[in-house]
C-alpha beads as a LAMMPS data file, in Angstrom:
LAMMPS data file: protein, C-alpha beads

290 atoms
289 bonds

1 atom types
1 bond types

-500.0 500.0 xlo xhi
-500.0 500.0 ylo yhi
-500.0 500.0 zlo zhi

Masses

1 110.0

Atoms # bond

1 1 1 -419.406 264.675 -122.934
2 1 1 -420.212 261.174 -122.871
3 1 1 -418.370 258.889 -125.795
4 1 1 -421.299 258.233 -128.516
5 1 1 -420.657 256.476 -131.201
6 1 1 -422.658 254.219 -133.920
7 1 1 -423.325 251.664 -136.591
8 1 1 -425.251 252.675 -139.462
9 1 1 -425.507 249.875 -141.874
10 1 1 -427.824 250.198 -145.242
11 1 1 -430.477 247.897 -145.753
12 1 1 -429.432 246.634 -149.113
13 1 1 -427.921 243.418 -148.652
14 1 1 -427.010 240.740 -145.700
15 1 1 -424.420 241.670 -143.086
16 1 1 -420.856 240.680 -143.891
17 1 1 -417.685 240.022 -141.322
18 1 1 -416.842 243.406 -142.392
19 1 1 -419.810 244.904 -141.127
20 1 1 -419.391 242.727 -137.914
21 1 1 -416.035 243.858 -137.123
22 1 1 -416.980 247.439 -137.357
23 1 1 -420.218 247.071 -135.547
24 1 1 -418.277 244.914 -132.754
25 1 1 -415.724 247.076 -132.666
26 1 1 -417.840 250.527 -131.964
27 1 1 -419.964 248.235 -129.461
28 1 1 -416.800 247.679 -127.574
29 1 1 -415.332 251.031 -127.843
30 1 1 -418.558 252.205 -126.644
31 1 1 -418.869 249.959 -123.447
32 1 1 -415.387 250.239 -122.665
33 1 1 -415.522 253.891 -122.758
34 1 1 -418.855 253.683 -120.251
35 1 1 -420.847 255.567 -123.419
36 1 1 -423.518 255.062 -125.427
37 1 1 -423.513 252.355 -128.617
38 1 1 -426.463 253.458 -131.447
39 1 1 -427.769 252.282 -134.422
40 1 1 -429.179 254.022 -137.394
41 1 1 -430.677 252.200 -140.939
42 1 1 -429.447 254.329 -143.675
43 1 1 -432.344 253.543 -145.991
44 1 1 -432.574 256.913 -147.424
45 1 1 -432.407 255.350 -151.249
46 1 1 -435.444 253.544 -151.063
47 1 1 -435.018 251.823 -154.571
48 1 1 -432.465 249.604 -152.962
49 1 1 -433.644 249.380 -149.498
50 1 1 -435.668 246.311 -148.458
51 1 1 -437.490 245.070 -145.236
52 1 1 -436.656 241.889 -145.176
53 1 1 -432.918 243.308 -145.168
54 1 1 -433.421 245.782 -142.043
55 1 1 -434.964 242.642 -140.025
56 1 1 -431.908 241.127 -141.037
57 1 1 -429.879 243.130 -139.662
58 1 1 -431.680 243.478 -135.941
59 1 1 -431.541 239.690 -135.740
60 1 1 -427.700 239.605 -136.861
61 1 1 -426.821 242.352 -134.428
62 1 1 -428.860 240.248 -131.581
63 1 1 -427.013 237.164 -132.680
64 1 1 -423.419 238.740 -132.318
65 1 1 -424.590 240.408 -128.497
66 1 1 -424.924 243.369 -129.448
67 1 1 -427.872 246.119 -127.812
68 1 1 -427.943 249.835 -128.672
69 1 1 -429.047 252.084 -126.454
70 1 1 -432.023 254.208 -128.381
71 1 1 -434.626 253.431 -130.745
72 1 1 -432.711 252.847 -133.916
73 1 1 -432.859 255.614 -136.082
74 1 1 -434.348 255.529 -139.935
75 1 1 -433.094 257.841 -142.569
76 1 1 -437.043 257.611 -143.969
77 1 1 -438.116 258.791 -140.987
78 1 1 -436.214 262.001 -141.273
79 1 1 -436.849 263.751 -144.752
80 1 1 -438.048 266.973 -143.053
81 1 1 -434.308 267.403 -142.285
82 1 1 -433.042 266.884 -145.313
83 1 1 -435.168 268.898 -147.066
84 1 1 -434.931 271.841 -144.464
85 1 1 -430.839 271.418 -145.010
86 1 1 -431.141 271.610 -148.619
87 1 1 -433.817 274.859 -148.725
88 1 1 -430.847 276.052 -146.103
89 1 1 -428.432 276.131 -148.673
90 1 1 -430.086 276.758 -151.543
91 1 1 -431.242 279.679 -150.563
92 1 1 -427.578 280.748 -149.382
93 1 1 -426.645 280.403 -153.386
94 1 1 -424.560 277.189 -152.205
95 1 1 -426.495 274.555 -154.146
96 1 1 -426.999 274.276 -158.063
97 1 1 -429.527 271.903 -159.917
98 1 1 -427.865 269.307 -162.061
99 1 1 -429.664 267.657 -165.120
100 1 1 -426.630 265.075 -165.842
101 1 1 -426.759 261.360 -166.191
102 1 1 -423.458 259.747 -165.372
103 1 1 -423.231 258.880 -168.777
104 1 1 -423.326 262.633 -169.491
105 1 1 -420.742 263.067 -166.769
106 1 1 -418.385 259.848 -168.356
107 1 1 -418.292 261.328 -171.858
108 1 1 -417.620 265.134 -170.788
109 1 1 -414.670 264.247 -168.748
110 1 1 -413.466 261.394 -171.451
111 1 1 -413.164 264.660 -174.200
112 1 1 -409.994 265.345 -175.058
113 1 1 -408.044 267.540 -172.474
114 1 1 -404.439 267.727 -173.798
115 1 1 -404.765 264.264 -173.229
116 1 1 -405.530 264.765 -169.389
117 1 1 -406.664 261.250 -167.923
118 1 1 -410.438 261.623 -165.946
119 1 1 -410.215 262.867 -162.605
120 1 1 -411.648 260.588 -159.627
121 1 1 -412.491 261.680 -156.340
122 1 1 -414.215 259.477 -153.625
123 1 1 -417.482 259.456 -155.784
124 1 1 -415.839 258.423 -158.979
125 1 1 -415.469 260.916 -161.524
126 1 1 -415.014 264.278 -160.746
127 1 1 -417.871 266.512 -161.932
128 1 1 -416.768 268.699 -164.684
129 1 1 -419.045 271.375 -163.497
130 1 1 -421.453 271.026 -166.985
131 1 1 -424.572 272.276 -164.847
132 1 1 -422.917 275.041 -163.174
133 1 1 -424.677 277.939 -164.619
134 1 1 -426.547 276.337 -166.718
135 1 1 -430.162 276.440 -164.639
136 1 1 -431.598 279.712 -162.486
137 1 1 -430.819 279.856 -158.933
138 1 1 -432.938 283.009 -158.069
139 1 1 -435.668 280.718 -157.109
140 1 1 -436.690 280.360 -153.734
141 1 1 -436.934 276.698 -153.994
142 1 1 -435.012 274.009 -155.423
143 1 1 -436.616 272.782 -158.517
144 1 1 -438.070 268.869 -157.787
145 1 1 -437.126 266.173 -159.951
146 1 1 -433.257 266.989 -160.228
147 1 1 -430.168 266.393 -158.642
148 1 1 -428.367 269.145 -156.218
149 1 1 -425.115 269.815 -156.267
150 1 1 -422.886 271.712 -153.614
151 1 1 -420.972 274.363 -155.387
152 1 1 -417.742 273.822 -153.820
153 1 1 -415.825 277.117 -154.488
154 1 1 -419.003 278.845 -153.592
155 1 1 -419.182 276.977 -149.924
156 1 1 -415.601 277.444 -149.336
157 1 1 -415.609 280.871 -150.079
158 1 1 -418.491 281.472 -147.444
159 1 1 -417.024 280.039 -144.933
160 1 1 -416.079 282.422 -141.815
161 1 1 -413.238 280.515 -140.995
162 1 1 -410.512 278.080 -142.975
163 1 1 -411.240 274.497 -141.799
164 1 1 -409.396 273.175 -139.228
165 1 1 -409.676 269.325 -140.119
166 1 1 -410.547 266.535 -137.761
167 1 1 -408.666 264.272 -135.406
168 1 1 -408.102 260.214 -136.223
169 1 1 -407.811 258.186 -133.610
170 1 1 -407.348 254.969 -135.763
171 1 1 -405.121 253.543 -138.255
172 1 1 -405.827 254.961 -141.564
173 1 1 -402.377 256.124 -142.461
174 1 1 -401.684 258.757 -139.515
175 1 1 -400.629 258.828 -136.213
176 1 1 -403.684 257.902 -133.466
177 1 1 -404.485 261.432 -132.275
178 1 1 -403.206 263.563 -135.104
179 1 1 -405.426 266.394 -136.733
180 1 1 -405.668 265.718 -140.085
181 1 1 -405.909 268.861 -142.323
182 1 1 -408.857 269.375 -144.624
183 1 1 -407.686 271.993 -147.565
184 1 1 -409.971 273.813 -149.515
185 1 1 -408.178 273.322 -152.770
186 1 1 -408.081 269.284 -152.455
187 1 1 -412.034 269.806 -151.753
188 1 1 -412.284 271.789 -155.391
189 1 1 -409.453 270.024 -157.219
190 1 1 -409.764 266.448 -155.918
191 1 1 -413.589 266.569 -154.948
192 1 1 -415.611 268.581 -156.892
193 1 1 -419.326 269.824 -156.470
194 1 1 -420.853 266.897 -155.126
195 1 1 -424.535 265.667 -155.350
196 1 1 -426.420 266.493 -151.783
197 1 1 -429.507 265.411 -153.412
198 1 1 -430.582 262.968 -156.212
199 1 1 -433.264 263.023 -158.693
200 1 1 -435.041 259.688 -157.464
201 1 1 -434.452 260.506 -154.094
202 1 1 -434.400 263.283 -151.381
203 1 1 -431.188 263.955 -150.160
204 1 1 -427.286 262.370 -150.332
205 1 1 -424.698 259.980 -148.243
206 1 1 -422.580 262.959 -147.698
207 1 1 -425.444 265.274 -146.300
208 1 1 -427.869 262.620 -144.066
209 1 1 -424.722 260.409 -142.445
210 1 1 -423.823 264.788 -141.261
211 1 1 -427.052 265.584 -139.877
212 1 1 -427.357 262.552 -138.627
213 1 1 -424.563 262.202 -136.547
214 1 1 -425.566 265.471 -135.219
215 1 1 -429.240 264.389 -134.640
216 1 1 -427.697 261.091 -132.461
217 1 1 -425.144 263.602 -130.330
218 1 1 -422.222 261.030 -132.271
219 1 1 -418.971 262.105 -130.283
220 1 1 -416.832 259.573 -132.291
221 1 1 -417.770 258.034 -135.592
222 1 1 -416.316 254.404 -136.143
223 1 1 -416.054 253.608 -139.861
224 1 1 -414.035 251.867 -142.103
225 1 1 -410.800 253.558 -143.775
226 1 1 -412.576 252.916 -147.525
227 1 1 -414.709 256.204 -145.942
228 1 1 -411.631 258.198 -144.874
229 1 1 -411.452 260.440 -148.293
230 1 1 -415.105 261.458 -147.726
231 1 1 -414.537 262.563 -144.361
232 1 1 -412.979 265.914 -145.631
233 1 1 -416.062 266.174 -147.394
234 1 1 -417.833 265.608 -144.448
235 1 1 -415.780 268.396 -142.105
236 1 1 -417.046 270.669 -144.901
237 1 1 -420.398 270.257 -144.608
238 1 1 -420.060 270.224 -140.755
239 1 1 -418.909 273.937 -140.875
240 1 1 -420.973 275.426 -143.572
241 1 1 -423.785 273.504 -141.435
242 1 1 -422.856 274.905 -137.921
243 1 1 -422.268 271.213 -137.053
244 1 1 -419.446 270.109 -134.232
245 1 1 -416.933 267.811 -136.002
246 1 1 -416.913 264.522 -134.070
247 1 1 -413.858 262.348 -133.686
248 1 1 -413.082 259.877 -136.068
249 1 1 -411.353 256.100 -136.140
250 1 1 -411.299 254.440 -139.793
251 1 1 -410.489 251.608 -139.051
252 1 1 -408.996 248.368 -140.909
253 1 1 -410.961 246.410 -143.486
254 1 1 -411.976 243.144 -143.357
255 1 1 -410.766 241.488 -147.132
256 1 1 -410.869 237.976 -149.387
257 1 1 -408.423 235.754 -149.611
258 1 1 -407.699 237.621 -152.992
259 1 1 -406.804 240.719 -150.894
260 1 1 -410.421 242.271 -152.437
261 1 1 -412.610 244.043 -149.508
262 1 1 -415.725 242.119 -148.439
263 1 1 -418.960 243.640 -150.475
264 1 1 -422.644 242.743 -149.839
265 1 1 -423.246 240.753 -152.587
266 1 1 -420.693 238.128 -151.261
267 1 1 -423.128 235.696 -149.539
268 1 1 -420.241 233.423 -148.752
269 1 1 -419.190 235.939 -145.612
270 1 1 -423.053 236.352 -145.133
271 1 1 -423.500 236.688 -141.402
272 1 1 -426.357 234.216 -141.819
273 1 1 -424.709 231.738 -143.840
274 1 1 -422.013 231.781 -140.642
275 1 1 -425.063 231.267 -138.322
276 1 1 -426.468 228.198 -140.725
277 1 1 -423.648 226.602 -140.420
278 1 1 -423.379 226.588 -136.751
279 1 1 -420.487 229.079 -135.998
280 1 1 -421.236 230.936 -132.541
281 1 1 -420.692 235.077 -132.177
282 1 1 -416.962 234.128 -130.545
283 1 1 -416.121 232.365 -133.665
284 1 1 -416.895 235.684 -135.630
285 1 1 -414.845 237.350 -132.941
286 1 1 -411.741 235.059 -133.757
287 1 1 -412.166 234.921 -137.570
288 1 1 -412.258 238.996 -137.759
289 1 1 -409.305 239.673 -134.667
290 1 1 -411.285 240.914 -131.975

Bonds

1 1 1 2
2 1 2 3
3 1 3 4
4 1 4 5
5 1 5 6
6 1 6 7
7 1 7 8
8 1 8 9
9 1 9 10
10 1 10 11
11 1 11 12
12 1 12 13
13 1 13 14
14 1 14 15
15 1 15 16
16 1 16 17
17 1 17 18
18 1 18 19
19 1 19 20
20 1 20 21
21 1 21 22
22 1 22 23
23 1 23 24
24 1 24 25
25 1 25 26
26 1 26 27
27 1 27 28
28 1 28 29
29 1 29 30
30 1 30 31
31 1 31 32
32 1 32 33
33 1 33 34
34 1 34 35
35 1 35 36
36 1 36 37
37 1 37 38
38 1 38 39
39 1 39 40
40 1 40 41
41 1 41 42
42 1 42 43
43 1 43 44
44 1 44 45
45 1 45 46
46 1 46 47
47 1 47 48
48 1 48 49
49 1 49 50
50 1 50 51
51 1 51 52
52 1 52 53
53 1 53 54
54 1 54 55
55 1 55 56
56 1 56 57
57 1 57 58
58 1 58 59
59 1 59 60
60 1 60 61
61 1 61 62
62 1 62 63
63 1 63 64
64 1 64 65
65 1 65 66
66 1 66 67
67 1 67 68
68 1 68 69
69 1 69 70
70 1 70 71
71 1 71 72
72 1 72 73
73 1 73 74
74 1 74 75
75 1 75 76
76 1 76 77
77 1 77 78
78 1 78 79
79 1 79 80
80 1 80 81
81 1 81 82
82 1 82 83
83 1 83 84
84 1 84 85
85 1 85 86
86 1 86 87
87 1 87 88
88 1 88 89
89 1 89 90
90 1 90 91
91 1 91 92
92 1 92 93
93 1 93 94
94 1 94 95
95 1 95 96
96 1 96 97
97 1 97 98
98 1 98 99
99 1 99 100
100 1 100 101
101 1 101 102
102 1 102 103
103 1 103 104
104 1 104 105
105 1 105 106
106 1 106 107
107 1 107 108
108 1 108 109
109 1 109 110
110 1 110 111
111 1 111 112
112 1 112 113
113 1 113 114
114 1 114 115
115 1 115 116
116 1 116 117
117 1 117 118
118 1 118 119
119 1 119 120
120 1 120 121
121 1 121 122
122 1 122 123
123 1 123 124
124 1 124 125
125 1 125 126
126 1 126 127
127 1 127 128
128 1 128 129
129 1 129 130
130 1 130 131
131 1 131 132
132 1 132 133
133 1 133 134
134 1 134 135
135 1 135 136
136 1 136 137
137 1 137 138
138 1 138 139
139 1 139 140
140 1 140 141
141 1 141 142
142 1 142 143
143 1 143 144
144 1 144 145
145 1 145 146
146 1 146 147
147 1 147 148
148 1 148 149
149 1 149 150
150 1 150 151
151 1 151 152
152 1 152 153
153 1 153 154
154 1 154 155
155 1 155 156
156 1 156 157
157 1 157 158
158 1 158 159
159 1 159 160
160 1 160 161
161 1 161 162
162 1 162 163
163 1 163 164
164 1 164 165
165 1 165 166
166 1 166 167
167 1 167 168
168 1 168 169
169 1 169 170
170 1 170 171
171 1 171 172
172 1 172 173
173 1 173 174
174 1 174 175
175 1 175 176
176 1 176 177
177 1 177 178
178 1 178 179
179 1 179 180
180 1 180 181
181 1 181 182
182 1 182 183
183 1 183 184
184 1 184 185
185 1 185 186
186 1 186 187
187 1 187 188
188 1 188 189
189 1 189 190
190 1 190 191
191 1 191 192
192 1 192 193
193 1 193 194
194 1 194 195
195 1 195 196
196 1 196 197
197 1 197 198
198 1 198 199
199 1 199 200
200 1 200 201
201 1 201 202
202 1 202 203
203 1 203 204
204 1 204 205
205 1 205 206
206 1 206 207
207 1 207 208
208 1 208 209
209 1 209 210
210 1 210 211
211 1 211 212
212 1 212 213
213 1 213 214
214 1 214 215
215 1 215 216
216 1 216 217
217 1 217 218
218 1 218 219
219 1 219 220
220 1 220 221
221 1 221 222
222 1 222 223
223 1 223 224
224 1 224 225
225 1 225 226
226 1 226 227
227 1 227 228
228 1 228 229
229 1 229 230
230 1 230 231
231 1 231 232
232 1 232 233
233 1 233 234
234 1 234 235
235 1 235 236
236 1 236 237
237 1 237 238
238 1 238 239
239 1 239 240
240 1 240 241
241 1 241 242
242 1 242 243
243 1 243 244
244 1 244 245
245 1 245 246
246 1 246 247
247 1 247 248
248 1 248 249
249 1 249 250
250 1 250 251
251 1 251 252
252 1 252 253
253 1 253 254
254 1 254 255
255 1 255 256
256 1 256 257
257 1 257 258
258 1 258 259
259 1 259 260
260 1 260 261
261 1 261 262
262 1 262 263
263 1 263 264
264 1 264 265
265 1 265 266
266 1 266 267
267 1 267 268
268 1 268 269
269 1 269 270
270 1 270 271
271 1 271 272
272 1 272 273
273 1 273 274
274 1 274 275
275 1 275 276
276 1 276 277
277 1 277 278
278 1 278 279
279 1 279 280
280 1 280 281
281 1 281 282
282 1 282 283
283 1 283 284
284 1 284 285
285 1 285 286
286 1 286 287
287 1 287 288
288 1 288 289
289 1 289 290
């Protein structure tokens, strides 16, 4: 199978040496590896996505050297899918609707609990399950207008097989190679029933970036470690969706002089202010280690 991997930034924001050194470093992977190198806009949460953004980010890309070897891929081009997914599992009693703000959310897990401190999983608070049973599910549609939520215990439980995990080949705190293990009761003690769908928008991170990979034939998925923890959730979804688990490398991140790791609204590390101020793509190169 030929190595396939890609960079799928969000049009939200301008490019950062963070997303450079993970874009670079798939692009090199790729080449080196005599594979493919892909792109995909995640602009599936259109009230934050912007045009002027994606352009952005095909002109940085250019700038660094960088050529993919498709039509890049759009997330808003690809509803059908989602949708299909989510009538998938709905009607396999795996999704629930969910009527709660994350204010609702913040001051149901901030009750006192024996004096428990809130529960956070890689979306922030753990969901304390408040919509569970509290809407039909014998419908054979989703209601519009509400969040989705994957009932965890519900998914695991259907499973035909205990999940095997996935193998890391990069640094994020195991050996290159090893299979990590993905256990069912970190996913419903640690994770919780997470949101596949939101109210203002069709569909979630968690389900899109699995379908997809899929979609794009990824054989290894180059990401930073900040996305290990939601890998597991990702494995899960794989096998409840008959999807092939790729490989996986989370990889280093770039950070601040304050040790603080690089976010989009930190112009200052702006690929574009780099470019204004006459630094070259090798410069990049040297500043981020590659």
């Amino acid at each position: 199978m030929t190595f396939t991997t890609r960079f799928a930034p969000s049009p939200t924001g301008p490019l950062h040496l963070g997303h450079a050194y993970s874009a670079l470093l798939a692009h090199d992977m790729a080449r080196a590896a005599n594979g493919r190198f892909l792109l995909r806009i995640e602009d599936i949460d259109h009230t934050r996505s912007r045009p002027e953004w994606e352009r952005q980010i095909y002109d940085d890309l250019a700038w660094l050297g960088l050529a993919w070897d498709a039509t890049p891929m759009r997330q808003s081009d690809r509803q059908d899918t989602y949708r299909a997914a989510l009538n998938d599992l709905w009607s396999r009693g795996l999704l629930y609707a969910c009527s709660c703000s994350r204010r609702d959310i913040a001051a149901a897990v901030s009750a006192p609990q024996e004096g428990a401190e809130p529960a956070f999983g890689p979306d922030g608070l753990i969901y304390p399950g408040t919509c569970r049973h509290r809407y039909p599910r014998d419908r054979d549609f989703p209601p519009e207008g509400m969040a989705l939520r994957l009932d965890m215990a519900v998914a695991l439980n259907a499973l035909p097989q205990p999940l095997s995990g996935f193998a890391e080949i990069g640094p994020a705190g195991v050996l290159p190679g090893h299979l990590v293990p993905v256990r069912a009761d970190n996913l419903t003690s640690s994770v919780g029933d997470i949101v596949l769908s939101r109210k203002d928008f069709l569909g979630s991170y968690h389900l899109s970036v699995v379908l997809d990979d899929s979609a794009q034939e990824i054989t290894h998925v180059i990401r930073g470690k900040d996305l290990y923890d939601a890998t597991h959730i990702h494995v899960l979804l794989q096998a409840v969706l008959g999807i092939q688990t790729p490989v996986y490398l989370h990889h280093r991140l770039i950070r601040d002089e304050q040790g603080r790791r690089l976010a989009k609204r930190d112009d200052a590390r702006a690929l574009a202010t780099y470019r204004a101020e006459g630094l070259t793509p090798l410069d990049i190169r040297k500043k981020i280690g590659l």
